[in-house]
C-alpha positions as CSV (number, residue, x, y, z in Angstrom):
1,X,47.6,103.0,71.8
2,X,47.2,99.7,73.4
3,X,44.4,98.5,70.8
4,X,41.6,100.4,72.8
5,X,42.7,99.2,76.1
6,X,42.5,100.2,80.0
7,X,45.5,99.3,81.9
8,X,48.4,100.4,83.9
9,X,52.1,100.5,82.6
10,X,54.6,100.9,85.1
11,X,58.0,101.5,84.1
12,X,61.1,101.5,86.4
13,X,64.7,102.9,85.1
14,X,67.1,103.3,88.1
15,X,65.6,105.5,91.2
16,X,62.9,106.9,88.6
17,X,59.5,105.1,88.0
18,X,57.1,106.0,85.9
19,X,53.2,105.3,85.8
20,X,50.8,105.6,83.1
21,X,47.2,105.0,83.3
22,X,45.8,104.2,79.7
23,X,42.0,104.2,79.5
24,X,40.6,102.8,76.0
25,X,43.4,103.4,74.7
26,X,44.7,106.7,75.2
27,X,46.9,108.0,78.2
28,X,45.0,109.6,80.4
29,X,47.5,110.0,83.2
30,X,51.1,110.1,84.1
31,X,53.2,110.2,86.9
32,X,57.1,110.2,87.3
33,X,58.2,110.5,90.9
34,X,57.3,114.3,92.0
35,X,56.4,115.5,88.0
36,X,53.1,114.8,86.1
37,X,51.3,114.8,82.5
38,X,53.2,115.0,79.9
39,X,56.4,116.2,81.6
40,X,56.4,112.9,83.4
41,X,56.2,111.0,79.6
42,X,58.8,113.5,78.0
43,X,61.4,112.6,81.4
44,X,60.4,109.1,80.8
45,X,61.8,109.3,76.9
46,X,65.3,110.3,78.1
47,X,65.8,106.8,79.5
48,X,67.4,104.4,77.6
49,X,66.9,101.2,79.9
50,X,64.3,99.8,82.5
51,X,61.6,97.8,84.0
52,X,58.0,97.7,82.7
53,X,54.6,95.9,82.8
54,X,51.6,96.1,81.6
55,X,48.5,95.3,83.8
56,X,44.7,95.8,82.9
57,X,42.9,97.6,85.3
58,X,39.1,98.0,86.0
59,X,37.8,101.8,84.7
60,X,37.2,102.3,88.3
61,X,40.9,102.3,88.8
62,X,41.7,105.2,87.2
63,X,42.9,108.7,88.4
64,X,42.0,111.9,87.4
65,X,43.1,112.8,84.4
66,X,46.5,115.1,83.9
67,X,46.9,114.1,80.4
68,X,44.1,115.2,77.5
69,X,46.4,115.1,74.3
70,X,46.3,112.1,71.8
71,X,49.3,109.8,71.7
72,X,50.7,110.7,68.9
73,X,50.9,114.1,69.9
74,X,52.7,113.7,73.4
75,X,55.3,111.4,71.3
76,X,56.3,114.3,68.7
77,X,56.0,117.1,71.4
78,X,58.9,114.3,73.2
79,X,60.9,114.1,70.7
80,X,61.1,118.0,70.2
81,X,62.2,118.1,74.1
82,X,64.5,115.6,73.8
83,X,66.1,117.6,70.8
84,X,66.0,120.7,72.8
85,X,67.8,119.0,75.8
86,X,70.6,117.7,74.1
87,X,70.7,121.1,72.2
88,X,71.1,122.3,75.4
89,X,73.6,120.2,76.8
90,X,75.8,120.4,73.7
91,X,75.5,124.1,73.6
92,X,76.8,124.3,77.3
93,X,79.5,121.7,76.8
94,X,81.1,124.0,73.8
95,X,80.1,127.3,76.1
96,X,82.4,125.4,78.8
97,X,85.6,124.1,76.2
98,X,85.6,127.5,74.9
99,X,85.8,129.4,78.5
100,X,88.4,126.9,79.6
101,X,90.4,127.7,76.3
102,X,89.8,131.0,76.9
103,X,91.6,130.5,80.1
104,X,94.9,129.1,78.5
């Protein structure tokens, strides 16, 4: 939680970039191109390489918050969407082998 902290985090991954503002501490904002709050964080778990910094900001730099949930919380609700998405994604792969071998 950035050790009580105000700053900006941008990370880039590809086309995507994602922003989070971080006000003492605790996200207070997200943004990932056209999505925000914590659907912005969640998309941002899926990727497995990209750019970031770090950069403290003055409190009069923030947005409006989107985000009111503890860290913590946001991470665990994350990791249950990215279970759920490659549930997902598996499920449909096997729905596809089997309507393709049902097509043999």
């Amino acid at each position: 939680n950035g050790s009580g902290k105000t700053c900006l985090i941008s990370i880039t991954a590809q086309s995507n970039q994602l922003t989070i503002y971080v006000h003492n501490g605790n996200i207070v904002y997200a943004e990932n191109n056209m999505i925000q709050g914590e659907q912005a964080i969640f998309k941002g778990l899926e990727w497995d390489k990209g750019i970031w910094s770090f950069d403290p900001i003055d409190v009069s730099e923030l947005p409006p918050p989107n985000v009111n949930k503890p860290i913590n919380s946001i991470l665990l609700e994350g990791c249950q969407y990215m279970d759920e998405s490659q549930k997902i994604n598996t499920d449909t792969e096997a729905n596809l082998d089997e309507s393709f071998n049902f097509l043999e």
